[in-house]
C-alpha positions, -999 to 999 in steps of 0.1 A, spaced: 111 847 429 84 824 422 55 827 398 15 834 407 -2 798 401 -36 809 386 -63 786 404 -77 759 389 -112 757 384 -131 730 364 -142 736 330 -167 709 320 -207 706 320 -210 701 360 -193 735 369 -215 750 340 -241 738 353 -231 749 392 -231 786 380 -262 780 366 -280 769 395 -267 792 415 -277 820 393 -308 804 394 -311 801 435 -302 835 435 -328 847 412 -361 829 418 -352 803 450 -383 785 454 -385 777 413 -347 767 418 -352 745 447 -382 726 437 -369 719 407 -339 702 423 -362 682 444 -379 669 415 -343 663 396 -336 642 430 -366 620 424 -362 610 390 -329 602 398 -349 573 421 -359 553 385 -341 573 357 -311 564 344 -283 593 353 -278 603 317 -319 611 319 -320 628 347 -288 649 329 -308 658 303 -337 667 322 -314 689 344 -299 706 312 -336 714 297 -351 726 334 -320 755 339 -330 765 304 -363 763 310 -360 784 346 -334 803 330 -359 815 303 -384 821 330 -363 841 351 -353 858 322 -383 869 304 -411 873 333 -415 883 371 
């Protein structure tokens, strides 16, 4: 008899911020995507933890959006 393995699934800030996006590309996809094309191009002459943090406040920001108008 051998035991269920549960699956492992990351648990950090990148998955959260996965399920974020993809609630996000779900709920308003043209906001969702244009704001990844812009995190893409800062990335060009931002340092990574920069462009992190700009991630971080644009899913809030969409997220608030998406959240409180149509």
């Amino acid at each position: 008899m051998s035991a269920a393995v549960p699956e492992a699934r990351p648990c950090g800030p990148a998955d959260a911020a996965q399920r974020d996006w993809e609630a996000l590309s779900t709920a308003a996809p043209q906001l969702a995507a244009t704001i990844r094309r812009y995190l893409i191009q800062l990335g060009t002459f931002l340092a990574p933890r920069s462009v992190d943090a700009a991630d971080y406040t644009l899913r809030q920001f969409a997220g608030w959006l998406t959240a409180n108008t149509e």
